[in-house]
N, C-alpha and C positions, 0 to 999 in steps of 0.2 A: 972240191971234195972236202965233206970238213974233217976238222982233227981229232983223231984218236984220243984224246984229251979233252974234246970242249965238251962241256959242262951240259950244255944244250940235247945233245948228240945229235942231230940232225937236223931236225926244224924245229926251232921254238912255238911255233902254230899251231905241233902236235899236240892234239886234246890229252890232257894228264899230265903234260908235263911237268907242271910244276910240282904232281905230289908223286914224281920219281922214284924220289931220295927219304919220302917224309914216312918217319916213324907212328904207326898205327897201333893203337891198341887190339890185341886179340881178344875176344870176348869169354870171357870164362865164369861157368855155373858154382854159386857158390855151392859147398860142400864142409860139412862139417870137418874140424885138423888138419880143412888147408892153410897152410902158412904163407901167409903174404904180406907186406910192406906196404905202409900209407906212403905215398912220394910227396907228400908235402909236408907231412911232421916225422918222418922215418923212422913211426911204430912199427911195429914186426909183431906180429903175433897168429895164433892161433883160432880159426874160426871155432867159436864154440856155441854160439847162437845165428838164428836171423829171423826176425820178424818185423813186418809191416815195413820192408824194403829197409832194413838196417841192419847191418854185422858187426857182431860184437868180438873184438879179436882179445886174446888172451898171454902176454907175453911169458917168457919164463921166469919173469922172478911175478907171477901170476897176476900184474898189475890188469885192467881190462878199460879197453876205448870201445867206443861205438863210433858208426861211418854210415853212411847211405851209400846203396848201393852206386854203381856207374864207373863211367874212367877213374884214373889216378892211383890205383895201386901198382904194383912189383910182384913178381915169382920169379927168384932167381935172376935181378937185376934188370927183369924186362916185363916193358908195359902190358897191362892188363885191365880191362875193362869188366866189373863182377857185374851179373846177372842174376835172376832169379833162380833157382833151383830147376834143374830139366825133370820134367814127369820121366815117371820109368818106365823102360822099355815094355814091350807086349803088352800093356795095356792103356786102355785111354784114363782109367780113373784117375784123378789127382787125389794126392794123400791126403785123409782126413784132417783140417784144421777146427782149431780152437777158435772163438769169436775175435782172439786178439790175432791172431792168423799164423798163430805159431801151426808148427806139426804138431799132429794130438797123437799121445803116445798111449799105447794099450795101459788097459785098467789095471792099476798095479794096488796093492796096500795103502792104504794111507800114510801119509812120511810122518813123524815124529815135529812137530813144529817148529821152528830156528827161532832162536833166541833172539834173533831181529827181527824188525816190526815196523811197519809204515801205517803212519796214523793219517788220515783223510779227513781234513775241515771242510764241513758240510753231508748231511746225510745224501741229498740229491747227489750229492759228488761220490758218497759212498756206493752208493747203489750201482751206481753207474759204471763205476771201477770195478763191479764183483760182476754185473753182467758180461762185460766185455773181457778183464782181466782172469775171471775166478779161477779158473780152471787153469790155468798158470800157476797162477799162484796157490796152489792148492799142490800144484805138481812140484814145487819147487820148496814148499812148506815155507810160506812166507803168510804170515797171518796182518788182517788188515782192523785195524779201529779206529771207529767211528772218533772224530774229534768237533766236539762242539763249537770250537774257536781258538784262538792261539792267542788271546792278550795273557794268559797264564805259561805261555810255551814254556819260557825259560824255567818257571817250575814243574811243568809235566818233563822234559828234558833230565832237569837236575835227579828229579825221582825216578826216574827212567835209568838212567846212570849209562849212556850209550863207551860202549869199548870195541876192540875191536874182536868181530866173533858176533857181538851182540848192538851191530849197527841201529840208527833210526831214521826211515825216512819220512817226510813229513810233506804233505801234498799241501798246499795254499788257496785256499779260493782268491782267486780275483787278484794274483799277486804283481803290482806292478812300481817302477821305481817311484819311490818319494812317497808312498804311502806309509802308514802308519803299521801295516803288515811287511811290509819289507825292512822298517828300522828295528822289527822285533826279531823278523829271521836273521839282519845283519849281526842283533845285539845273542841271538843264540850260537852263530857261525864261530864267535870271537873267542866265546866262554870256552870253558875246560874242557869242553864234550864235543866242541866246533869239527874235530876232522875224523867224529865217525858219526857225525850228522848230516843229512842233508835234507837244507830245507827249498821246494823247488811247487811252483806253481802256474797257473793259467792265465793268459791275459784276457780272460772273457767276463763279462760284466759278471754274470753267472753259468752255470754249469752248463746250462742249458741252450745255451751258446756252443759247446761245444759241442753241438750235435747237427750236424749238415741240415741245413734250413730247407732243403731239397726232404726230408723225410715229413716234412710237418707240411706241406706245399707250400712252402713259403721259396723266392728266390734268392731271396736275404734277408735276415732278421732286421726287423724296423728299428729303426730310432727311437728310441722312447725319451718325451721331453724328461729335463729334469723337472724334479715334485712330485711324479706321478709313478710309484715302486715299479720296477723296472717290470717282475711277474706279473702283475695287473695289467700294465699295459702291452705284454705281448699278447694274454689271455684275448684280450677288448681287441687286438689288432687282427687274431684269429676268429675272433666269434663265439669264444668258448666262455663260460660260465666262472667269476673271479668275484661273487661277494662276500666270502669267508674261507678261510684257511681249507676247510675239504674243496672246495671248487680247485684251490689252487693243487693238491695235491693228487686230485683226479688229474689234471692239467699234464703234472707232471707224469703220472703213473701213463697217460696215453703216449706223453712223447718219448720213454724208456721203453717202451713196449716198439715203438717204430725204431728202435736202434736195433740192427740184426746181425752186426758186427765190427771190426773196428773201421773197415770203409764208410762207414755212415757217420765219426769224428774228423772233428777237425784235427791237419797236425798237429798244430802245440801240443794238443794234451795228450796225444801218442806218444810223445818225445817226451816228454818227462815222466808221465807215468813206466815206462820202458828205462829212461834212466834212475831212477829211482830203486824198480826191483833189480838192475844191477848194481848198482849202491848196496843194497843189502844181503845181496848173495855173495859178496865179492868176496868174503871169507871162508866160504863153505864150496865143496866141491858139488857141483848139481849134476845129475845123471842124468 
């Protein structure tokens, strides 16, 4: 007869046994002002966004982290697993989103513009961040400019005069370590304006890249040798038309036109464009 005490209880054989004892996550819908606890860096904060499977928590002295959804938070010292937001009851529709996949909030006035501002190197890049993002950032009054290139950064920066209130965020084309665009964002980071700057960028040769290769029928963007400009030779690899500057910007204007929301980008550039306009709202109360 075994003992009231063994650990087993009765036959080790039994199917389950081993997850007896074992602590499981309960799975719970994010919702806006729920407060919960990251359990691996012991943020605490306030849900006050989520989009494109990310939650932005808000603590009280109003600092703000971002997370992906899934296990590893806390409510009230016990595990919790966040999920997508539940549809509402009695009806099937799901609530209207924005292209970035936020909730779309009914038509209200136009906001007043924030004194912060993220500038976007490259118009392709530009375009593409107002298709997917605008209407965010329209709701949030976060206004976006066009930036020709950043070997001048640290003087558009300096004239810019970023403080806090009047943040700057700065998108990078093609930003990756040991380039010559990363030693100008490190050498902006350091300057006097370094900690209500941020400068944050894409690892894609170009923009266009960042746009699911599955949209254009492609299964993955080709290699293109070096010598041969990277646009020309996706153009030649598609069968489209690349012998002067409008061929190429038709090129582009078809494969923006096949982007129909932020599910058709790749992650990197959801994740920084998302940390980015919280970088710049992070002073301002957003309704």
């Amino acid at each position: 007869m075994p003992s009231p005490h063994d650990r087993y209880s009765s036959d080790v054989l039994t199917p389950g046994w081993q997850q007896a004892n074992k602590i499981t996550s309960r799975p719970v819908p994010v919702e806006r002002g729920l407060v919960i606890e990251d359990a691996t860096t012991g943020f605490c904060g306030a849900i006050i966004r989520y989009e494109n499977g990310i939650v932005v928590l808000e603590d009280r002295h109003t600092k703000r982290r971002s997370f992906p959804l899934g296990p590893g938070f806390l409510i009230d010292g016990k595990p919790v697993e966040l999920t997508a937001p539940t549809r509402p009851r009695g009806g099937n529709e799901a609530p209207a989103r924005t292209a970035s996949g936020s909730v779309a909030t009914p038509r209200a006035k136009a906001k007043v513009a924030l004194p912060s501002r993220i500038y976007v190197e490259g118009r392709h890049d530009a375009e593409l961040v107002e298709k997917v993002w605008g209407d965010d950032l329209r709701h949030v009054g976060v206004v976006v400019e066009y930036l020709g290139g950043i070997d001048d950064l640290t003087d558009i920066v300096a004239d810019f005069g970023p403080v806090r209130g009047r943040r700057l965020g700065v998108l990078v084309d093609h930003l990756v370590p040991g380039s010559k665009e990363s030693r100008i964002a490190d050498q902006v980071l350091a300057g006097k304006h370094g900690a209500f700057v941020s400068v944050l960028g894409h690892p894609f040769i170009d923009i266009w890249q960042a746009v699911k290769p599955d949209r254009v029928g492609l299964t993955a963007w080709p290699d293109i040798p070096r010598g041969i400009d990277w646009k020309h030779g996706i153009c030649d690899a598609l069968g489209w038309p690349h012998a002067d500057q409008a061929d190429i910007a038709t090129a582009w204007k078809t494969i923006l036109g096949r982007v129909r929301n932020w599910d058709d980008l790749e992650r990197p550039l959801l994740t920084v464009v998302e940390q980015l306009i919280d970088f710049v709202t992070t002073d301002h109360a957003i309704e």
